[in-house]
Phi, psi and omega in degrees: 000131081045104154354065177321156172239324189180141162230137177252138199227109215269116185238142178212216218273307208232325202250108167228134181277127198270138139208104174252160212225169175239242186244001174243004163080031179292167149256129175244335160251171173174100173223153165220149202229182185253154182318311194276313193293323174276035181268298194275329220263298195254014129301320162289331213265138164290174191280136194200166167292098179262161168246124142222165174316137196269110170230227180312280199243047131351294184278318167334270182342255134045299199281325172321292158304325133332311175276003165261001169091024180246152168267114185244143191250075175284120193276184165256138179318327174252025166247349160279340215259322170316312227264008202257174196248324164204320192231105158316131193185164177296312195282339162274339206277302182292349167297306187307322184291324197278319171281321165302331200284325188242050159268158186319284172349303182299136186269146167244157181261098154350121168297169191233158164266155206306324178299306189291349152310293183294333169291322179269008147284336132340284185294332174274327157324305174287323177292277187345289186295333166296323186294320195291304204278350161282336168303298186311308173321310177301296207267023153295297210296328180273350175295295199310312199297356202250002149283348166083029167258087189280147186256174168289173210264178180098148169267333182292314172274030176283319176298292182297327175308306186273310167316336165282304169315320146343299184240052152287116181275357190247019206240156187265159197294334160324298189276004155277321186307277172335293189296320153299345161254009159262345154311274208334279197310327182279329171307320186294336186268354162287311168335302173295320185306338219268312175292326170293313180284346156303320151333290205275355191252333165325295194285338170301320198296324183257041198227071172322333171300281198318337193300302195310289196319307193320251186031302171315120235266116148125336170220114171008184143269005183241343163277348189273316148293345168288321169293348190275325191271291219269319185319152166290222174286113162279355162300323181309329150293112219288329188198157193314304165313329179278002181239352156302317188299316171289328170300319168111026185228037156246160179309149153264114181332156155208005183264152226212124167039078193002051181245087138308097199236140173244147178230222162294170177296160178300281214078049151263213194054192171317125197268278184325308200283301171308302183314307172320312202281342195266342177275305149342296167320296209291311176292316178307307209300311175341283180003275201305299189300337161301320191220086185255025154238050164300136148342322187264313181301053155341163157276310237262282185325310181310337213271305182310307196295325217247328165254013161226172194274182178307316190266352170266333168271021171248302138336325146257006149329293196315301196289320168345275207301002179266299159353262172002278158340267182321345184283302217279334182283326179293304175274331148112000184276125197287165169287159159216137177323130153288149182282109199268126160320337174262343149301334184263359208260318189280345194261324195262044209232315217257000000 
């Protein structure tokens, strides 16, 4: 066999497809093996390049091999996806894998550590459960409605809600029973939230990066751990706009025979980390319009509220405060408040 240069290597539960070029971009491999034989298989290989999809159990892969003394590369799924050629299959997706890793070009996914792994499990756990506890919430609210009982708007008055249906006298003693054992179950899955955000607010405190971000207006500890965990390397981004832009909270391109056309944000990237950030947003704004001589009522902001409706000026609060992010993660710098100009104008006055 012929001197590998990189090999793409296709993973699923039990079956992974080999396919490697040499240096002359021949093929010399193309197998497909079983977990213990591609174990034994790159354990054997002198140290060479692998590509793989960046998925589930990806990273696993990545460190294994890695520990064999191989540079393993991960792509995004939808950086690979071009590269395939006509008929989806294990052995086109790693030839398509084996050709992406080596244009000039490909963006690579950081392998993550078993801590940073454990961290977004965390955070996928707590999404999990919240999504549980609106469901539960909806179908109290839609059981009680078909009973002529309306609950109040809110998750906070969700507790206090079922407790008044507890001694609804007009209600039949089935459907009292039931709405107690939907009390049972929403305390308890408040409990896991409660407990899980003790988790998460741990792990903030003991993250100096995430500490630094929270600092920024609209983000948290938990968008403030969300950039840390899903974001990559942010030296990988040339600038702030490329890593909003990655985040999915720039216009989307439409232009054409030099007609510049913009439309909505992409939405790409992180589906959780944009919304966060944009609910985050959405809250600062509140702010301001509640309150417009808040500490958050920049000129720049006052300026956005005054040409735009809410939900495009909360969006672009959201690409702000990613900008932002990204300054304080590349540098290393804590925020600092802007500096209000009418203020500094009555002090150097004075």
């Amino acid at each position: 066999m012929s001197q590998l240069i990189r090999i793409g290597m296709d993973t699923s539960k039990k079956v992974f497809q080999l396919h490697g070029v040499d240096a002359d971009e021949r093929v010399v491999l193309s197998r497909k093996l079983s977990r213990h034989q591609m174990i034994r298989f790159f354990a054997n290989l002198p140290p060479t390049v692998i590509g793989i999809e960046a998925c589930g159990a990806s990273h696993h892969w990545a460190r294994t091999l890695g520990a064999l003394g191989h540079e393993v590369r991960l792509m995004a799924p939808q950086l690979v996806k071009p590269y395939v050629r006509r008929s989806k299959n294990d052995a086109a997706d790693a030839e398509a894998l084996c050709e992406a890793m080596s244009r000039p070009t490909m963006r690579f996914v950081p392998v993550k550590t078993v801590g940073q792994q454990a961290a977004l499990m965390l955070v996928g756990m707590r999404e999990r459960l919240i999504g549980r506890r609106t469901q539960l919430a909806n179908s109290i609210r839609g059981y009680a409605a078909e009973f002529g009982v309306t609950a109040p708007a809110g998750l906070s008055r969700v507790a206090p809600f079922l407790q008044q249906i507890a001694s609804e006298e007009t209600l039949p003693p089935l459907a009292r029973d039931l709405f107690a054992q939907m009390a049972e179950e929403y305390e308890v899955l408040m409990e896991q939230i409660r407990e899980l955000d003790k988790k998460l607010a741990t792990w903030h405190r003991s993250q100096e990066v995430s500490r630094r971000l929270s600092g920024i207006p609209g983000i948290g500890p938990l968008a403030a751990a969300l950039l840390l965990m899903k974001a990559p390397d942010p030296h990988l981004f040339r600038s702030g706009r490329d890593f909003a832009a990655w985040i999915g909270l720039t216009p989307r391109d439409h232009s054409s025979g030099g007609k510049v056309r913009h439309g909505g944000i992409t939405r790409a990237g992180d589906s959780r980390l944009r919304s966060t950030l944009v609910v985050g947003a959405t809250t600062v704004l509140r702010h301001v319009r509640q309150n417009g001589q808040s500490r958050l009522a920049t000129p720049w902001l006052l300026s956005l509220l005054s040409r735009k409706k809410p939900k495009p000026a909360a969006v672009a609060l959201a690409n702000r405060m990613a900008r932002i992010a990204w300054k304080l993660m590349t540098s290393g710098e804590t925020y600092r408040k802007p500096v209000d100009a009418v203020a500094l104008a009555a002090a150097a006055a004075c």
